[in-house]
C-alpha positions as CSV (number, residue, x, y, z in Angstrom):
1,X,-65.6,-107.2,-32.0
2,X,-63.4,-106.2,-34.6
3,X,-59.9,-105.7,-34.5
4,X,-57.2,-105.5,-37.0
5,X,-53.6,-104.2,-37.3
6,X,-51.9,-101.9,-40.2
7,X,-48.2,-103.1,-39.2
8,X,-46.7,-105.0,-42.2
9,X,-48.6,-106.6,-44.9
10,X,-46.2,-110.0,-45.4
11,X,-44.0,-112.5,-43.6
12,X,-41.1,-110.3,-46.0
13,X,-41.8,-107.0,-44.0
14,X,-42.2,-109.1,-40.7
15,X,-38.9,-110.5,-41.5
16,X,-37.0,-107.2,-41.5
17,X,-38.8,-105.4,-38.4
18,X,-37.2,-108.7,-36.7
19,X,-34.3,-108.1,-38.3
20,X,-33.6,-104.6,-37.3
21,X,-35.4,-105.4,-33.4
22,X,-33.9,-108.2,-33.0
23,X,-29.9,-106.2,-34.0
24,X,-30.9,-103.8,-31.2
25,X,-31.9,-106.4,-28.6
26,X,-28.5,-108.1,-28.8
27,X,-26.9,-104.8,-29.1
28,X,-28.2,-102.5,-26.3
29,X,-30.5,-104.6,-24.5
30,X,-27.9,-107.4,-23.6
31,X,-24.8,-105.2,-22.7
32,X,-23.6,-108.2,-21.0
33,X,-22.9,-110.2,-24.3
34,X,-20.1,-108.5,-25.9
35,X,-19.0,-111.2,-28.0
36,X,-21.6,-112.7,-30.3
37,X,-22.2,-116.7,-30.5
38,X,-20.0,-118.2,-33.3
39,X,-22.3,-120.2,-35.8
40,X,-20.4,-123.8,-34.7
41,X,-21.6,-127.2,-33.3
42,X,-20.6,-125.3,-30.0
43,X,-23.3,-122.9,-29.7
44,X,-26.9,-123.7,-27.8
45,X,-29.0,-126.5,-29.1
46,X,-32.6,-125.3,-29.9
47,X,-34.8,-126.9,-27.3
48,X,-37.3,-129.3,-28.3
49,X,-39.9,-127.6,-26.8
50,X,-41.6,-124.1,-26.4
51,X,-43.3,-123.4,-23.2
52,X,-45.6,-120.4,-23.4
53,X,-47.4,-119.4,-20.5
54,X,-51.0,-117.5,-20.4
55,X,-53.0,-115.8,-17.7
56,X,-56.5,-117.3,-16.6
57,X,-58.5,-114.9,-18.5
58,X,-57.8,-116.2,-21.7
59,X,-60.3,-118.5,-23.4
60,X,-59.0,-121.9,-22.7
61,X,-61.2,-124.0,-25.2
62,X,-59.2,-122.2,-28.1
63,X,-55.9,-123.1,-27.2
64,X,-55.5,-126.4,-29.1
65,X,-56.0,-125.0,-32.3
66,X,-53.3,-122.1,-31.3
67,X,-50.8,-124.6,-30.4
68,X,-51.4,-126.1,-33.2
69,X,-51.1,-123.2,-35.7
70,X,-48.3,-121.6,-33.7
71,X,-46.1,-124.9,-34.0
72,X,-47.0,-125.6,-37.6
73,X,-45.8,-121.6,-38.3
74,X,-42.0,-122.2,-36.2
75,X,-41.6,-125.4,-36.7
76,X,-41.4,-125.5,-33.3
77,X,-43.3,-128.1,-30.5
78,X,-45.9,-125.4,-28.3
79,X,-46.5,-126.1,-24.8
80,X,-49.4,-124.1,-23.2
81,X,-49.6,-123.4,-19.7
82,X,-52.7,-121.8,-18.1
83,X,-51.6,-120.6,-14.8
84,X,-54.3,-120.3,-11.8
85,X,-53.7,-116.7,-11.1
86,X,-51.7,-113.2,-12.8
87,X,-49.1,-113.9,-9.9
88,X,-48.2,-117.5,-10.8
89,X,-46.8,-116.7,-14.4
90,X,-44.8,-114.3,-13.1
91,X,-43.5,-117.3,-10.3
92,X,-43.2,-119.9,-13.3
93,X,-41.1,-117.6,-15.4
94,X,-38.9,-117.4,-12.8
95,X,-38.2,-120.3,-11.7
96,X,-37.8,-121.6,-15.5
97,X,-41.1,-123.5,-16.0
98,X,-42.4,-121.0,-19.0
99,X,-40.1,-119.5,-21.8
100,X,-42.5,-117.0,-23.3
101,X,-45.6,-115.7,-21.7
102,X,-48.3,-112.8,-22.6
103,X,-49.1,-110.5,-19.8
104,X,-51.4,-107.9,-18.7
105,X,-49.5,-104.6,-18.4
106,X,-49.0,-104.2,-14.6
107,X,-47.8,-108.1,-14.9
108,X,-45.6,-107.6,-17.2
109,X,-43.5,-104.9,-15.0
110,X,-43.9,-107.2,-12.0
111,X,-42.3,-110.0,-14.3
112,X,-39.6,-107.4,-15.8
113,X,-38.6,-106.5,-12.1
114,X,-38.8,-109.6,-10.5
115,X,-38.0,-112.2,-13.0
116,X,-36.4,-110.5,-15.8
117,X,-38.8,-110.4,-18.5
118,X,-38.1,-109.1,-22.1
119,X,-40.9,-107.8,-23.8
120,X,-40.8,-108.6,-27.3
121,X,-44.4,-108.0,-28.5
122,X,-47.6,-106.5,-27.6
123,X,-51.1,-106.6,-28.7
124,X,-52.8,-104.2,-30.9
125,X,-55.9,-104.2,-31.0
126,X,-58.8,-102.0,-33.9
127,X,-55.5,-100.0,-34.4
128,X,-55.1,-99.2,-31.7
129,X,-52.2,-99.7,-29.2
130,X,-54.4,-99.3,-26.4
131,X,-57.1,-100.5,-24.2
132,X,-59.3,-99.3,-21.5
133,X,-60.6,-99.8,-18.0
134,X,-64.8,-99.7,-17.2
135,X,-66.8,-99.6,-14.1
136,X,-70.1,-101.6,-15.9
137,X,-73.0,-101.9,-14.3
138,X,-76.9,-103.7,-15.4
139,X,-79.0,-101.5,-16.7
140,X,-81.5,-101.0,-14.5
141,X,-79.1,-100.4,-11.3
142,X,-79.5,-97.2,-9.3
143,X,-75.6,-96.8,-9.8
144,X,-74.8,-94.0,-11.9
145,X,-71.8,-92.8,-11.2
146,X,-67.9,-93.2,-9.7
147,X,-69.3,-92.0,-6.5
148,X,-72.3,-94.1,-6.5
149,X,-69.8,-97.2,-6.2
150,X,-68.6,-96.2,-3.0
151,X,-69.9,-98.8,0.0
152,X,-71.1,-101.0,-3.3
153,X,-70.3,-104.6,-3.8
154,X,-68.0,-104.6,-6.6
155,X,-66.2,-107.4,-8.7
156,X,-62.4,-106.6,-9.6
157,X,-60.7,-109.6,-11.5
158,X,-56.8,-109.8,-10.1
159,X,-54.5,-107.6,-7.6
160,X,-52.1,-107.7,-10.8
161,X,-54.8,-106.9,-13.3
162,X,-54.0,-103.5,-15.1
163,X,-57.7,-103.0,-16.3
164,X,-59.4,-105.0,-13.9
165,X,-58.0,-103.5,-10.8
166,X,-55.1,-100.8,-11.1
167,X,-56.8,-98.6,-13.0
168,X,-60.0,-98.1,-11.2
169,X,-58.3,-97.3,-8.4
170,X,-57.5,-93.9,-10.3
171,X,-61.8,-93.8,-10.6
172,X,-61.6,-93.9,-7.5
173,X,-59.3,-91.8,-6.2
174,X,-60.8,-88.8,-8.9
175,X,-63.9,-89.6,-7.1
176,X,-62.6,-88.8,-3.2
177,X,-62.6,-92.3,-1.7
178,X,-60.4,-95.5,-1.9
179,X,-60.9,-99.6,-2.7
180,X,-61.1,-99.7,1.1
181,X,-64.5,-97.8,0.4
182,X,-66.0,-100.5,-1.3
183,X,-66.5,-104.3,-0.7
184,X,-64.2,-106.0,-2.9
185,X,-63.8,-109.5,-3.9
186,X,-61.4,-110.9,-6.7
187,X,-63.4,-113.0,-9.8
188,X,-60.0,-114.0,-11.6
189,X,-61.2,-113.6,-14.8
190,X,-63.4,-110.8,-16.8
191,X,-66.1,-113.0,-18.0
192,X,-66.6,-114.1,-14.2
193,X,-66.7,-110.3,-13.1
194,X,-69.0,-109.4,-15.9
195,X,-71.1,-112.7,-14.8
196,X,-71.3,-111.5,-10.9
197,X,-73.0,-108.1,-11.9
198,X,-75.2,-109.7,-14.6
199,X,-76.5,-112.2,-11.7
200,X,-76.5,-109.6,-8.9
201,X,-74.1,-110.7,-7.1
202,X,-72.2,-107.3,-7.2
203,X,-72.9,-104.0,-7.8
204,X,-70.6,-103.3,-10.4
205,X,-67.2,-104.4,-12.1
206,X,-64.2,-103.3,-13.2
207,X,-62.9,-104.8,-16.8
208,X,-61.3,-104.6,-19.8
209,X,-63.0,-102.5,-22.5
210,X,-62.1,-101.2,-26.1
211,X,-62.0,-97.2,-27.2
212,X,-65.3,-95.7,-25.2
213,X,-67.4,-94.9,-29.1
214,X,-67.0,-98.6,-29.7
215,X,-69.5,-99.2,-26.2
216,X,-67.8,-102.5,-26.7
217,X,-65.9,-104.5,-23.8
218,X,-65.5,-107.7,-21.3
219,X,-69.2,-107.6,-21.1
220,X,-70.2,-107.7,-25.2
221,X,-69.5,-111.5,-25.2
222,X,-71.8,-112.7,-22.4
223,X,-74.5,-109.8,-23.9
224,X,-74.3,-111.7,-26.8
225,X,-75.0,-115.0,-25.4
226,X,-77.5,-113.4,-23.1
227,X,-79.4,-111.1,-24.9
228,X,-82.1,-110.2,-22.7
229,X,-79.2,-108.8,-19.9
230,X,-78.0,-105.4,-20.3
231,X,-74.8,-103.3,-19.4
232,X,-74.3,-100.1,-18.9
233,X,-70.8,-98.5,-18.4
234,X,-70.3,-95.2,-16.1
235,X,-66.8,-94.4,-16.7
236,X,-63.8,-95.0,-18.4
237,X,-60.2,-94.8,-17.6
238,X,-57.5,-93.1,-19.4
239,X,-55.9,-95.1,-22.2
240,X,-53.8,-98.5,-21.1
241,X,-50.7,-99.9,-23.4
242,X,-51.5,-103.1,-24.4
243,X,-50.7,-106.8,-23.1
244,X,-47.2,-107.6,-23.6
245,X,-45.6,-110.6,-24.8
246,X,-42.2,-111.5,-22.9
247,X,-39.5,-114.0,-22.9
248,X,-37.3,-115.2,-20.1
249,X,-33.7,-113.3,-20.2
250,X,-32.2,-116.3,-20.1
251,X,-33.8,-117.9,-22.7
252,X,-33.6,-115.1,-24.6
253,X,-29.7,-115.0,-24.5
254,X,-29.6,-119.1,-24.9
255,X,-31.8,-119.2,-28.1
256,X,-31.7,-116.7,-30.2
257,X,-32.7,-118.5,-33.5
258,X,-36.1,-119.9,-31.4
259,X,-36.6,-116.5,-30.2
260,X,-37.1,-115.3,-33.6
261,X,-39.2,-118.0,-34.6
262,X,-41.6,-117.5,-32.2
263,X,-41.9,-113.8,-33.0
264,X,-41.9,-114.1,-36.5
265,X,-44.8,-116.9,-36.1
266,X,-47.1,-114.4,-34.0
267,X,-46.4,-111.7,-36.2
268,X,-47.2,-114.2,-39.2
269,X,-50.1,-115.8,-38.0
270,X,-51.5,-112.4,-37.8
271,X,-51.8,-112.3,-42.0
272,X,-53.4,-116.2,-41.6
273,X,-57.3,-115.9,-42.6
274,X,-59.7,-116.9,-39.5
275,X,-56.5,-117.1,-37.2
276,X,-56.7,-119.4,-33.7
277,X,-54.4,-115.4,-32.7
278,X,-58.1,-114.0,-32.6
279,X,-60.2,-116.5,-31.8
280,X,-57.6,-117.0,-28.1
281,X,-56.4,-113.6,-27.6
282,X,-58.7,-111.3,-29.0
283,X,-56.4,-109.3,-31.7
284,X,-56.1,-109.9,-35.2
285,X,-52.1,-108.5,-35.0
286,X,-49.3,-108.1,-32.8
287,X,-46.2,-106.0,-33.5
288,X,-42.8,-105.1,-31.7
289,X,-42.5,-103.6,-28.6
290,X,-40.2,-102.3,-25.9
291,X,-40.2,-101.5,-22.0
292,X,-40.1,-98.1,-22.5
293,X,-43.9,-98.4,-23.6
294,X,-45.0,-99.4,-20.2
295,X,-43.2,-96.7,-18.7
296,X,-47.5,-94.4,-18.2
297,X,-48.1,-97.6,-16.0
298,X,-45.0,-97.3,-14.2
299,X,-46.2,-94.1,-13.6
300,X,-49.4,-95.0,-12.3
301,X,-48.1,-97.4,-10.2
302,X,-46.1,-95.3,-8.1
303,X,-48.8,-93.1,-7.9
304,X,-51.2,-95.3,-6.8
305,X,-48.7,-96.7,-4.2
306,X,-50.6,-95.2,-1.1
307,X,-54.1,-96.6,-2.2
308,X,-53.3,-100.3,-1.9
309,X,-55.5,-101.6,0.9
């Protein structure tokens, strides 16, 4: 799957999108600091290491070569931590265990509300700064549509998952039944939903997926490794903003200067040839972002409020 990014073609124009972003952070976003650090021996050490946290579904046997890439661009020493579960990063960023972490959508709000979360970045993805949610299905199943998944086994991935749970719930709903209509059961990861319908296990699955003409989603890797399976997809959600990438507030407002780094190094590993960014997290770029972009699954959210089972 290929995926690319039109947002700045050097570490030069990186460098002053950080710039201005970063002005406005300190400037609106942290009302609270009226008086900026003085550049003296008194002013916060940088740590000596960077803990970045990542959810589950993220492909694990890439992340050495990302550390190692991401600490070689800042300068800085990269911790990884794979938490268990969607909920867990959010628990670990606030109780100080992670500094940065990337989060599905709906994650990301839970983090902002509940442990302060900045975003700083977010994912884009074929140009596009959006993703999708499908119901997929084999081939050969008798399920053909929406309502046809009603009373089915089906495979969601996490209660915090934006594409792997929240928004099929608006399928649903279109379709004039609930996820109390169905039997549901949590894989914790895409590939391991995509793996339960391809086995049988379930009757269909809700997961990530990119723009509907691509026909291209959480289940193109495991076709590729299994040829002889086939998917079919019966719908598609409306369009979801993409993961963010968040700091902790406090760590936000304690190091500036490793703030930056860290941006600038995602943002610049992005113009590296055969970058570990793509080979982990699926996306060839990342560029700025803000909370007010999260602010359609906010929406959704509250609308969907009465459906939780």
């Amino acid at each position: 799957m290929s995926r690319a990014w039109q947002n700045g073609k050097n570490m030069s124009c990186a460098r002053n999108i950080f710039n201005r972003v970063l002005g406005t952070f300190f400037v609106v976003g942290l009302g609270a600091c009226t008086k900026p650090a003085p550049e003296t021996a008194t002013a916060a050490a940088p740590t000596s290491n960077v803990r970045l946290g990542i959810q589950p579904n993220e492909k694990e046997a890439d992340l050495e070569a990302f550390t190692r890439e991401l600490s070689e661009v800042t300068g800085l020493k990269i911790e990884i931590v794979v938490t268990k579960d969607y909920e867990e990063l959010v628990t670990k960023f606030k109780d100080g265990t992670v500094d940065f972490g990337f989060f599905s959508p709906v994650n990301f709000i839970s983090a902002e509300k509940d442990a302060g979360a900045k975003v700083l970045l977010k994912k884009v993805y074929d140009k596009s700064e959006f993703y999708y949610s499908a119901l997929v299905v084999r081939a050969d199943s008798k399920v053909k549509t929406v309502a046809d998944v009603k009373s089915k086994k089906v495979a969601f991935v996490d209660p915090k998952s934006t594409s792997g749970y929240l928004y099929p719930l608006v399928m649903f709903k279109k379709a004039a039944f609930s996820v109390k209509d169905v039997q549901a059961e949590f894989s914790g990861t895409h590939d391991e939903a995509v793996k339960a319908v391809a086995e049988g296990r379930v009757d269909a699955a809700a997961v990530w997926a990119d723009e509907p003409k691509t026909n291209e989603g959480a289940w193109t890797n495991y076709q590729e490794k299994n040829p002889g399976t086939k998917f079919r997809v019966i719908a598609w959600s409306d369009p979801i903003p993409n993961d963010a990438f968040a700091v902790r507030s406090a760590f936000y407002e304690d190091q500036p200067n490793i703030v930056f780094k860290v941006m600038e190094g995602l943002i610049g590993m992005s113009d590296l040839q055969n970058s570990a960014l793509k080979a982990v997290f699926d996306t060839n770029k990342m560029t700025t972002a803000t909370s007010r972009h999260y602010d359609s699954v906010r929406a959704v959210l509250e609308a969907q409020k009465e459906m939780q089972p």
